[in-house]
N, CA, C and O of each residue as an XYZ file, in Angstrom:
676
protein
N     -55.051    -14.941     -1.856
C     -55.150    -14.725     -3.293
C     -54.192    -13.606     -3.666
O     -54.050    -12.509     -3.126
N     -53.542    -14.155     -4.759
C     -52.582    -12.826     -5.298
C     -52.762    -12.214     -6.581
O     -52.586    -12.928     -7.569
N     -53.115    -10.895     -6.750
C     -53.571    -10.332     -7.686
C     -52.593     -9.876     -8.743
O     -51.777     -9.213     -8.103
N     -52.243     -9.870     -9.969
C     -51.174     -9.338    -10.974
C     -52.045     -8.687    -11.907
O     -52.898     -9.241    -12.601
N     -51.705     -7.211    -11.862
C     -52.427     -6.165    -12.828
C     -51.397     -6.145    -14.075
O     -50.207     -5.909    -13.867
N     -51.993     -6.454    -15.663
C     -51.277     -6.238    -16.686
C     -51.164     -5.095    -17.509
O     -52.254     -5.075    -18.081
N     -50.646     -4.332    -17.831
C     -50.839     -3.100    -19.139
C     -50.580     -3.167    -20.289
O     -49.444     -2.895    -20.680
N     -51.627     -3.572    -21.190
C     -50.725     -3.142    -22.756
C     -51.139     -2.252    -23.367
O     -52.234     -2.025    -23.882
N     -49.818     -1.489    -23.282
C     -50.138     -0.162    -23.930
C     -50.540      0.211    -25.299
O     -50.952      1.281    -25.748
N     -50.259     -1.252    -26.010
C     -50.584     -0.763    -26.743
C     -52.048     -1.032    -27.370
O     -52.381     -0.351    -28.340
N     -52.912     -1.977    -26.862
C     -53.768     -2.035    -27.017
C     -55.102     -1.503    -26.271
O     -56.294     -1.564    -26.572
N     -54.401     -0.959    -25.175
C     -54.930     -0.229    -23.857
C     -55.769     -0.864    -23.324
O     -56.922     -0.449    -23.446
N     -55.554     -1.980    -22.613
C     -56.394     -2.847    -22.176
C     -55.310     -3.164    -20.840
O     -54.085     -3.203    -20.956
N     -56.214     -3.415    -19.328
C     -55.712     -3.795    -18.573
C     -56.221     -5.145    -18.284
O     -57.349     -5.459    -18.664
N     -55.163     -6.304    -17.374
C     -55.901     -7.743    -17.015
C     -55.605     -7.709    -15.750
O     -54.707     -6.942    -15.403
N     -56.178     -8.400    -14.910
C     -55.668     -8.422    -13.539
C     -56.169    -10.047    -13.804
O     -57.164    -10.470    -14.393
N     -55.124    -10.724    -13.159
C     -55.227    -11.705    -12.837
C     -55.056    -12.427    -11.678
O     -53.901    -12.259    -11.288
N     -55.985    -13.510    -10.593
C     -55.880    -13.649     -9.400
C     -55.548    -14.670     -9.168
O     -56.490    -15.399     -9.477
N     -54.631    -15.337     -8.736
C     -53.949    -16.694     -8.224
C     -54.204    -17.046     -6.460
O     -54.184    -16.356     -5.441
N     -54.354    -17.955     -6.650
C     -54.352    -18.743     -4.746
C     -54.221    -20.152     -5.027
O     -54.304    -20.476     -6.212
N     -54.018    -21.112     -4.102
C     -54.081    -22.131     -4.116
C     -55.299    -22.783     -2.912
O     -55.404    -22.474     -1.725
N     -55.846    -23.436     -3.444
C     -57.386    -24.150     -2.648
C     -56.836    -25.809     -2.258
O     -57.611    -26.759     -2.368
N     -55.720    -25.940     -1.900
C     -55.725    -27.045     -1.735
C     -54.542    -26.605     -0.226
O     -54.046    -25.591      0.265
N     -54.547    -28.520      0.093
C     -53.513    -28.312      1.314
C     -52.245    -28.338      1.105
O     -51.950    -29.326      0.432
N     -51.625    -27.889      1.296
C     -49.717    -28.372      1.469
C     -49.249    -28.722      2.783
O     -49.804    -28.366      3.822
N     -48.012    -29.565      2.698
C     -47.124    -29.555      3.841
C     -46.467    -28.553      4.242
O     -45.499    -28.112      3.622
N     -46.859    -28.119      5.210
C     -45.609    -26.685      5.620
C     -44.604    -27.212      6.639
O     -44.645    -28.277      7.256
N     -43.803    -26.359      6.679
C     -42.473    -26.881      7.040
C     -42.697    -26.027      8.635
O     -43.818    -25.527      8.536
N     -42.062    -25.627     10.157
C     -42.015    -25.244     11.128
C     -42.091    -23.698     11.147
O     -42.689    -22.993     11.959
N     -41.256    -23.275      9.932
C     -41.807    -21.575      9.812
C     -43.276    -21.124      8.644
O     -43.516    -19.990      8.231
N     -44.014    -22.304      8.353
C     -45.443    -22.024      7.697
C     -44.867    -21.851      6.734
O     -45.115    -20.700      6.372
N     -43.930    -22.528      5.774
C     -43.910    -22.550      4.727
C     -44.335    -23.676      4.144
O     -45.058    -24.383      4.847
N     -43.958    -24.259      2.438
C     -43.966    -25.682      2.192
C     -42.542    -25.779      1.682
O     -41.911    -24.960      1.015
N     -42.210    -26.866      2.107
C     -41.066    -27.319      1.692
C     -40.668    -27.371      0.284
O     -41.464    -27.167     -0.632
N     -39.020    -27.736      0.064
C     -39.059    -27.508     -1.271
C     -39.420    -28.568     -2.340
O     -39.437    -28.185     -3.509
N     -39.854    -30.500     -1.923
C     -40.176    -30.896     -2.586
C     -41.645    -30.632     -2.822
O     -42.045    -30.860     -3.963
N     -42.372    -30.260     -2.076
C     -43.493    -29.970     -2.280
C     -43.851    -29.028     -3.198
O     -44.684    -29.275     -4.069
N     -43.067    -27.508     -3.047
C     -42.891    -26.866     -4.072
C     -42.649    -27.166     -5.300
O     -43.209    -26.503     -6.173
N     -41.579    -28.454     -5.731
C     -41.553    -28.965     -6.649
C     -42.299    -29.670     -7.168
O     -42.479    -29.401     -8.356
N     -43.037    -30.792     -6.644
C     -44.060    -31.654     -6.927
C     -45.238    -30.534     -7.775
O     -45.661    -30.679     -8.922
N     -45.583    -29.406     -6.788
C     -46.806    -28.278     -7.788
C     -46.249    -27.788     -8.860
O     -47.026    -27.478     -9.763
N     -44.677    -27.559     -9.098
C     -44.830    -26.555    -10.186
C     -44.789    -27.874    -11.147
O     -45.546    -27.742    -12.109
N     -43.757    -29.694    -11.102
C     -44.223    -30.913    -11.699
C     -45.648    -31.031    -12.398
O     -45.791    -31.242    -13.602
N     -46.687    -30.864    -11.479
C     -47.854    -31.127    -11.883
C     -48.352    -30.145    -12.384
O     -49.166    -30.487    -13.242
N     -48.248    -28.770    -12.246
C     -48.644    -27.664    -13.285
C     -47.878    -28.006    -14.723
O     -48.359    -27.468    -15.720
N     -46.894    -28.733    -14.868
C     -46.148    -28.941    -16.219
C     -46.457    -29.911    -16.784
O     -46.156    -30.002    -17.975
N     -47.261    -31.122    -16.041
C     -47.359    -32.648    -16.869
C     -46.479    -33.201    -16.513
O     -46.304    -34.187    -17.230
N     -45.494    -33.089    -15.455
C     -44.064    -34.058    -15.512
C     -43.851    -34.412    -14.394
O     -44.530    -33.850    -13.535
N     -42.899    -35.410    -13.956
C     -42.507    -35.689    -13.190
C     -41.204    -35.042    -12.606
O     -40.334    -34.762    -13.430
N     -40.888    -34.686    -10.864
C     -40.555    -33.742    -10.237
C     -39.147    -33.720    -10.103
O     -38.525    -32.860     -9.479
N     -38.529    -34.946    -10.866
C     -37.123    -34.857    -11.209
C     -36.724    -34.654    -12.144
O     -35.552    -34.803    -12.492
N     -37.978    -34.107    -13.020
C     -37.702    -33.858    -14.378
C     -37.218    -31.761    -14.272
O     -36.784    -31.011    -15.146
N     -37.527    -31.539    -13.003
C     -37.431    -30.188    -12.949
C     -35.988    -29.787    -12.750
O     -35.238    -30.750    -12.588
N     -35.383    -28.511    -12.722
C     -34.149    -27.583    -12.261
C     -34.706    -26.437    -11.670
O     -35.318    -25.471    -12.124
N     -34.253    -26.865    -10.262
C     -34.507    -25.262     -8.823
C     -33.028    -24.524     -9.956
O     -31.867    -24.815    -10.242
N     -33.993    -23.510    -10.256
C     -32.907    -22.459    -11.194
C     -32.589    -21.349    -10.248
O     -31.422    -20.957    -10.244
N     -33.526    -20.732     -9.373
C     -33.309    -19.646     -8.777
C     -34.463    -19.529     -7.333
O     -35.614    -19.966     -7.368
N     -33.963    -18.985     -6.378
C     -34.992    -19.100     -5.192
C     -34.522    -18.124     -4.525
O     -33.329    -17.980     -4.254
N     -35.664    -17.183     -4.125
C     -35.427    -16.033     -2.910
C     -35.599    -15.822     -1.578
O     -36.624    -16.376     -1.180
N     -34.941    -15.182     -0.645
C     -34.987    -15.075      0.340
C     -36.727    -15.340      1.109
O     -36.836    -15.709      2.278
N     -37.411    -15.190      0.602
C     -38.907    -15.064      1.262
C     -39.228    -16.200      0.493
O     -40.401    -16.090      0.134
N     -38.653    -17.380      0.020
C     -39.199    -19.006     -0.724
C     -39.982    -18.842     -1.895
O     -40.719    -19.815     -2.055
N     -40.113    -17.865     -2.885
C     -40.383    -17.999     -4.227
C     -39.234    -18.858     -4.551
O     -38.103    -18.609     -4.134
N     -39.532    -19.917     -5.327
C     -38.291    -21.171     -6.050
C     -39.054    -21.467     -7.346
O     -40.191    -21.901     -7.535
N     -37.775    -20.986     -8.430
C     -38.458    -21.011     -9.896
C     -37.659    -22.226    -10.635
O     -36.490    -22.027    -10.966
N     -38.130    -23.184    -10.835
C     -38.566    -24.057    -11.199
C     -37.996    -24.281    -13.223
O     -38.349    -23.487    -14.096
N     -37.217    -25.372    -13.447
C     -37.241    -25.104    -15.250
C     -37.321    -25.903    -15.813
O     -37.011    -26.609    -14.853
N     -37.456    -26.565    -16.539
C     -37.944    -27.879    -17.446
C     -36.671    -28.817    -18.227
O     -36.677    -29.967    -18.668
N     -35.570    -27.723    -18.169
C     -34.557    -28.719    -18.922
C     -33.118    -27.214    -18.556
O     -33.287    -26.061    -18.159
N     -31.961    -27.892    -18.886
C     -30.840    -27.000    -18.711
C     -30.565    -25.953    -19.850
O     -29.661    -25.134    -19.686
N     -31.213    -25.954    -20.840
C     -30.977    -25.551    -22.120
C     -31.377    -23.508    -21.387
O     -31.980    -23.118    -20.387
N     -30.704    -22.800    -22.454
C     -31.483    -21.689    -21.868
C     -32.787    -21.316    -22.117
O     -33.029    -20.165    -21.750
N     -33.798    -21.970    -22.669
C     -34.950    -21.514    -22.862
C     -35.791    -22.651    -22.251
O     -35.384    -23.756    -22.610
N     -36.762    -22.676    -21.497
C     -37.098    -23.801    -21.115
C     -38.882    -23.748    -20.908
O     -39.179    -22.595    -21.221
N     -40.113    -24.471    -20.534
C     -40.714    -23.840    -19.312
C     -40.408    -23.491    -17.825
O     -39.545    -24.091    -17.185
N     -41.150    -22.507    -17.329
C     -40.663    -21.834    -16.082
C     -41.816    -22.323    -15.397
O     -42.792    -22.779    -15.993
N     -41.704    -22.220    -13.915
C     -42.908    -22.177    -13.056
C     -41.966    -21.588    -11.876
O     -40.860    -21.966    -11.488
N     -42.765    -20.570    -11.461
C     -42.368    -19.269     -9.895
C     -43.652    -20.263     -8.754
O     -44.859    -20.114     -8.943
N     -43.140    -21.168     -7.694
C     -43.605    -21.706     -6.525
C     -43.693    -20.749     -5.680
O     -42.567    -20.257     -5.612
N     -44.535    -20.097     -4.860
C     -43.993    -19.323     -3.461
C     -44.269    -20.217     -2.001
O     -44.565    -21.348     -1.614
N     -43.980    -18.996     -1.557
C     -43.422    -20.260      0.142
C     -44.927    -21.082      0.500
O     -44.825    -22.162      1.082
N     -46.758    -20.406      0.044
C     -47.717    -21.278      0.365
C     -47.870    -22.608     -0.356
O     -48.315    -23.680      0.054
N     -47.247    -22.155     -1.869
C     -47.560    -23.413     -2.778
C     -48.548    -22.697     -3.794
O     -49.408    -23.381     -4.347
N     -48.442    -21.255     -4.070
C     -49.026    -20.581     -5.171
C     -48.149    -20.590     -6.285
O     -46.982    -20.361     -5.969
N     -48.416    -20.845     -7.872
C     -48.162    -20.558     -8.700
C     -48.131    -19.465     -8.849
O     -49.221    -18.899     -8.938
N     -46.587    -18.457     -8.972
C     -46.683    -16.794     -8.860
C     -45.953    -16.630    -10.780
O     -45.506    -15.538    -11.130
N     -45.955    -17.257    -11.296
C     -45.296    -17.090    -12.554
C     -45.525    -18.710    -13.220
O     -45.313    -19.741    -12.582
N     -46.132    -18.633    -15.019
C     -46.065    -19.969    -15.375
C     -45.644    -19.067    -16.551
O     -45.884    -17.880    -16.772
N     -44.693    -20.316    -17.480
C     -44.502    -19.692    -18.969
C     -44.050    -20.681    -19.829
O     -42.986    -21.193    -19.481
N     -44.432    -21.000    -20.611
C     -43.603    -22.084    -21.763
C     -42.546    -22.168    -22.198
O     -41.696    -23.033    -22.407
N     -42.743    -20.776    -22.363
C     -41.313    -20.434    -22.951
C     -40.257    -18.913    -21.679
O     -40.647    -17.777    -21.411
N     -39.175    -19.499    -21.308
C     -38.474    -18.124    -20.720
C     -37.077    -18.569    -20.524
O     -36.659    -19.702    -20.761
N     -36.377    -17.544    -20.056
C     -34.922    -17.622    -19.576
C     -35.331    -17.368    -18.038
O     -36.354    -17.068    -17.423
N     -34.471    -17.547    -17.852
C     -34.294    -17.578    -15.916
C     -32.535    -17.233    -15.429
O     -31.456    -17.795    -15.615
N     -32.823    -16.474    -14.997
C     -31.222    -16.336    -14.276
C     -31.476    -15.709    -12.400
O     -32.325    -15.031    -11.821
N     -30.447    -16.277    -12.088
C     -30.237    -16.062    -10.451
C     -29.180    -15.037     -9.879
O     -27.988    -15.341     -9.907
N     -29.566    -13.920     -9.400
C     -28.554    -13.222     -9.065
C     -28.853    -12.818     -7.832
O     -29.684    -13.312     -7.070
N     -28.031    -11.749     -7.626
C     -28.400    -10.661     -6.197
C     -28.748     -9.616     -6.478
O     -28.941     -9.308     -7.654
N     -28.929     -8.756     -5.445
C     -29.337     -7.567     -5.638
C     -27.885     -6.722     -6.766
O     -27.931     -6.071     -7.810
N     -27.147     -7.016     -6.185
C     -26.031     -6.334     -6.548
C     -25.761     -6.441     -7.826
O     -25.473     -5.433     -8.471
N     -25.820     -7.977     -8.540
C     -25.726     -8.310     -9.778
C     -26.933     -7.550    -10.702
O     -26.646     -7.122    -11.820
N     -28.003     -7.445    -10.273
C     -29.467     -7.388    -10.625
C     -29.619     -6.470    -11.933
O     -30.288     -6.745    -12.928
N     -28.883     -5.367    -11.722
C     -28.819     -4.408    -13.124
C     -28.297     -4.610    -14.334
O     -28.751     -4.325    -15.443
N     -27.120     -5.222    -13.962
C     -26.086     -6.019    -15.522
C     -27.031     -6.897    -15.766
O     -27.506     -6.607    -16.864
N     -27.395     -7.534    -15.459
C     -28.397     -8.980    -15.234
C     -29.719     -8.327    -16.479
O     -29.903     -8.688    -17.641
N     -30.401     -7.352    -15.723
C     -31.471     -7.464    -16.394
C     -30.906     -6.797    -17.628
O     -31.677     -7.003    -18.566
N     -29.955     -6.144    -17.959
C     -29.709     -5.854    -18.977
C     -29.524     -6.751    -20.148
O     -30.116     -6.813    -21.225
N     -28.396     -7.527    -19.567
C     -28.253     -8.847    -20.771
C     -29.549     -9.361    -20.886
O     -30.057     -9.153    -21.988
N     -30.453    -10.161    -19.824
C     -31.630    -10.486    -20.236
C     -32.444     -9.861    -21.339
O     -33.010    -10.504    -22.224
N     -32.456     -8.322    -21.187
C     -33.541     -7.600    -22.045
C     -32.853     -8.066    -23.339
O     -33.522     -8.573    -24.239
N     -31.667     -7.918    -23.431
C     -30.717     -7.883    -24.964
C     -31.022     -9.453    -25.636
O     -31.170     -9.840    -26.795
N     -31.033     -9.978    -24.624
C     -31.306    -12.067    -25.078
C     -32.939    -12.161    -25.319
O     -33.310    -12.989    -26.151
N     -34.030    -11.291    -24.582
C     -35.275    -12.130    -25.332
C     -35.586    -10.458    -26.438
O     -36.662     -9.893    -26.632
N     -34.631    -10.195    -26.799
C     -35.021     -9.228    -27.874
C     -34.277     -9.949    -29.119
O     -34.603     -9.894    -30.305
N     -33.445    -10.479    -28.668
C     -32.252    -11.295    -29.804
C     -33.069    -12.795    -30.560
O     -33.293    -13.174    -31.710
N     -33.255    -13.178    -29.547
C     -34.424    -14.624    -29.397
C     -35.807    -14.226    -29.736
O     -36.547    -15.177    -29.987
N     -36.430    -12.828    -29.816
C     -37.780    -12.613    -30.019
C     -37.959    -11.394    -30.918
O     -38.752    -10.453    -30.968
N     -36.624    -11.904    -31.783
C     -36.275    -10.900    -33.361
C     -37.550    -10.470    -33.943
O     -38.447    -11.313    -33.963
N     -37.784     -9.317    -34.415
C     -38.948     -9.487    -35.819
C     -40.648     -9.340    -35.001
O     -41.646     -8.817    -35.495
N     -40.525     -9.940    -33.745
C     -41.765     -9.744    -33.075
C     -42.162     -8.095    -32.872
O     -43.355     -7.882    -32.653
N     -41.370     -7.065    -32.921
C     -42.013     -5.924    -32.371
C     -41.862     -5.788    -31.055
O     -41.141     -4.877    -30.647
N     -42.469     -6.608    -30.199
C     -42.666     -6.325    -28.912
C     -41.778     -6.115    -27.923
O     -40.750     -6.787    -28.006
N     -41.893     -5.227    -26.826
C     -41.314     -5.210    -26.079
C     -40.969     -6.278    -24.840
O     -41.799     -6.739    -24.056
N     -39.393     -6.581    -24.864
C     -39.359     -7.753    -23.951
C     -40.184     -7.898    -22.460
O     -40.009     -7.066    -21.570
N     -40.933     -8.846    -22.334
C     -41.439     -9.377    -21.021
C     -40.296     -9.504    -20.054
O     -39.272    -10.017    -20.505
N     -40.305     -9.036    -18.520
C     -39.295     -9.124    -17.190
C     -40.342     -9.822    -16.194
O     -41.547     -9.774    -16.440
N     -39.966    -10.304    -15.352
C     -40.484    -10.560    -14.408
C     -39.052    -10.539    -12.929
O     -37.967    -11.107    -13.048
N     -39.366     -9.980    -12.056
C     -38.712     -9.624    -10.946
C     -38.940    -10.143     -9.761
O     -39.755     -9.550     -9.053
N     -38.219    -11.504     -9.180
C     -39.005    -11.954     -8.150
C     -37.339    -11.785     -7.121
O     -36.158    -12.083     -7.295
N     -38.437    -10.926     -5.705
C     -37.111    -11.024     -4.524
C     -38.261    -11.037     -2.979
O     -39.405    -10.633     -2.768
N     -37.263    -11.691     -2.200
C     -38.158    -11.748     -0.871
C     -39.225    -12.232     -1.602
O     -39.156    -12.838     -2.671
N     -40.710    -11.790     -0.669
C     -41.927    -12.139     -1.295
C     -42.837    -11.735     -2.302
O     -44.056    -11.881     -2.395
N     -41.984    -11.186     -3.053
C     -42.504    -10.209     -4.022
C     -42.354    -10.350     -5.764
O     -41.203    -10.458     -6.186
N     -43.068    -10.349     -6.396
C     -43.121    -10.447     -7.798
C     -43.700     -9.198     -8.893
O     -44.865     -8.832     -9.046
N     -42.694     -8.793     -9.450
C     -42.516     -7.539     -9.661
C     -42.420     -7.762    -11.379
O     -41.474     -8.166    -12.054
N     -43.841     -7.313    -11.801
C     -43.987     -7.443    -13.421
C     -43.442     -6.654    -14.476
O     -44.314     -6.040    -15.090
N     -42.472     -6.505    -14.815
C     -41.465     -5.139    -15.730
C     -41.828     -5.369    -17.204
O     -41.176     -4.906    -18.140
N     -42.926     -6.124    -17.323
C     -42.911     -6.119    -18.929
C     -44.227     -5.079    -19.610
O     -44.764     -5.159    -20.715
N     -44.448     -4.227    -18.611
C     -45.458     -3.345    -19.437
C     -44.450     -1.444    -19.618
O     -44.936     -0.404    -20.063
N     -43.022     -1.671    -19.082
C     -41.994     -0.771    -19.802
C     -41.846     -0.469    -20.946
O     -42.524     -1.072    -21.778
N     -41.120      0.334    -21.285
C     -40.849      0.636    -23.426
C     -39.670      0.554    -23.270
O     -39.056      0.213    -24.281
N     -38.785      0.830    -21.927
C     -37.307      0.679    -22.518
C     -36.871      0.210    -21.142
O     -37.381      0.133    -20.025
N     -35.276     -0.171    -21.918
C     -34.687     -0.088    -20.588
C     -34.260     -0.271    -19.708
O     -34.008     -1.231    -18.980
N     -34.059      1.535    -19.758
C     -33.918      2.190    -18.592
C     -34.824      2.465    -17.575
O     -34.447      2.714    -16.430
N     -36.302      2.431    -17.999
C     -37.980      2.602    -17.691
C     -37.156      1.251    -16.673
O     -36.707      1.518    -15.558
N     -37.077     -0.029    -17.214
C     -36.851     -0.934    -17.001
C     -35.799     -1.418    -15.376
O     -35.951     -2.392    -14.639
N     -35.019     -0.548    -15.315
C     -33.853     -0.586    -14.608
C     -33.833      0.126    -13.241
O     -33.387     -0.140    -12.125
N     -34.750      1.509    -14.009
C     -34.945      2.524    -12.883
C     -36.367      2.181    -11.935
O     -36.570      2.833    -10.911
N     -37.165      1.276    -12.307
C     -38.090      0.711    -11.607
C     -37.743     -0.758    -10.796
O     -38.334     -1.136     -9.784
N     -37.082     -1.198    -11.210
C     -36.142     -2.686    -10.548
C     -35.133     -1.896     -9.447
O     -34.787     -2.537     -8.455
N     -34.659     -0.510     -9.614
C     -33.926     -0.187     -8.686
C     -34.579      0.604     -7.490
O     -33.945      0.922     -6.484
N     -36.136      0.938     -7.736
C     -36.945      1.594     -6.764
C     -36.988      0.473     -5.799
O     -36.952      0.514     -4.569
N     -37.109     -0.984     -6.956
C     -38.144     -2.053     -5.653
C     -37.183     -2.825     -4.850
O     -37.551     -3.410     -3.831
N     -36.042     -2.848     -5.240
C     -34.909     -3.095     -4.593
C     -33.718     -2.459     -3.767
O     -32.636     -2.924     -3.408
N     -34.433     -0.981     -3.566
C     -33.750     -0.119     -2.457
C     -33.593     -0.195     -1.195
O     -32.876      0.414     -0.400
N     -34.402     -1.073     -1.093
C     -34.450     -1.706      0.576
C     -34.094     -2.647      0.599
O     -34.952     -3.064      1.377
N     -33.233     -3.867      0.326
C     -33.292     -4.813      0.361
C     -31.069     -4.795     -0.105
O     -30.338     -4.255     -0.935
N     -30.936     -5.662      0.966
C     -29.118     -5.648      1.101
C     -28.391     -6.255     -0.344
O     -28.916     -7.067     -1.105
N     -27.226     -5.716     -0.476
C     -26.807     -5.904     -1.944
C     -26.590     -7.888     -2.354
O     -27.026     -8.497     -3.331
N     -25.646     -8.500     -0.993
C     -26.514     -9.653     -1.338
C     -27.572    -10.708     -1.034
O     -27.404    -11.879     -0.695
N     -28.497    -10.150     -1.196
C     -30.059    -10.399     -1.331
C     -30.226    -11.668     -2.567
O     -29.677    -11.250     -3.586
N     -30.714    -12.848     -2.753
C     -31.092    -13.476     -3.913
C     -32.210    -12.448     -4.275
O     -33.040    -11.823     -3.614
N     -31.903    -12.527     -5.535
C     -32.923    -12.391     -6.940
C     -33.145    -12.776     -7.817
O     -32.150    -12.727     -8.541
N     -34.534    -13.495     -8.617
C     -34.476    -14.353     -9.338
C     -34.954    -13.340    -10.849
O     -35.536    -12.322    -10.474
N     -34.871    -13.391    -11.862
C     -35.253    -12.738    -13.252
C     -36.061    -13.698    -13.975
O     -35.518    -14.803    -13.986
N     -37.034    -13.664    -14.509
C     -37.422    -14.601    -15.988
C     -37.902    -13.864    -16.714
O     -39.011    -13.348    -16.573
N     -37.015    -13.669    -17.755
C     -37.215    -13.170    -19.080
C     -38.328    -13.644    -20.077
O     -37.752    -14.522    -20.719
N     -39.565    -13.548    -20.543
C     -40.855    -13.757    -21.091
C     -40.290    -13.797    -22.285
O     -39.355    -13.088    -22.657
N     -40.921    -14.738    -22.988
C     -40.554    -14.926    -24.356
C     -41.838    -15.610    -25.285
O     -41.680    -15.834    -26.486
C-alpha cells in the first residue's frame, strides 16, 4: 500500500490517501509487470481500450505514465512496476525528461498550467515521478519552493536519469 499525504494550506486540512492493488498481475523475471499489462490497468482505470493510450514518460524503477490522446492536455494515469495506480487525473500535461533537463522543465510546466489555469487563483499542481518514487510538489506557493525541493529529491540520482513531470490542472 502506498500512502500520499496532501496539504492545503489554505484550507488547512491534510488528506492522506492509500493506494495498493488487490488483484494479480503478470510479472515479468525481475518482479515487475510488464508494460502491456501496465497498460491494460491504467486502459481500464480510463474506460478505454489499451491502444487508445500514449507511454508519454517512464522511469528508471517502471513508473510508466500513461495519456489519453497526443494533444497537450489529456487524461493521465502513473502505472508502477506492481500494477499500482500512483497518479490518476483528467485533466494534465506530462512531459519526459532527465534529471538534468528537470529544472527548465518544471519551470515551463509551472508557467503552462498557470497560463491554462488563468483566473483560478490556485497554485499550480506538480507531480514528480523518478526511480520508484512519486514526489507531490503541489502543496508549494512558488517556484522556487518548487525547484529547490525537486532538487533535494534528485541529488542522488545521475544527471541522465529519466524523469517523468505531470502538471495538475
Amino acid at each position: 500500500v502506498e500512502v500520499t499525504v496532501e496539504v492545503d494550506t489554505q484550507t488547512h486540512r491534510v488528506r492522506a490517501t492509500a493506494l495498493g492493488a488487490a488483484e494479480m498481475h503478470a510479472k515479468g523475471p525481475d518482479n515487475t509487470i510488464t508494460e502491456r499489462e501496465a497498460r491494460s490497468i491504467a486502459a481500464r482505470s480510463l474506460g478505454l481500450e489499451p491502444a487508445a493510450l500514449h507511454l508519454r514518460a517512464e522511469t528508471a524503477g517502471g513508473i510508466r505514465v500513461y495519456a489519453t490522446g497526443d494533444g497537450e492536455i489529456s487524461g493521465v494515469r502513473a502505472v508502477d512496476w506492481q500494477g499500482a495506480l500512483r497518479a490518476q487525473r483528467s485533466r494534465a500535461l506530462v512531459r519526459a525528461e532527465t534529471v538534468a533537463t528537470a529544472p527548465g522543465a518544471i519551470a515551463e510546466l509551472w508557467a503552462a498550467c498557470h497560463r491554462i489555469d488563468a483566473g483560478s487563483g490556485r497554485t499550480p499542481g506538480l507531480l514528480l515521478l523518478f526511480a520508484r518514487h512519486v514526489v507531490d510538489l503541489s502543496g508549494v506557493e512558488s517556484l522556487e519552493q518548487a525547484l529547490v525541493l525537486a532538487g533535494r529529491e534528485l541529488a542522488e540520482t545521475g544527471p541522465s536519469a529519466p524523469v517523468a513531470l505531470i502538471g495538475l490542472l
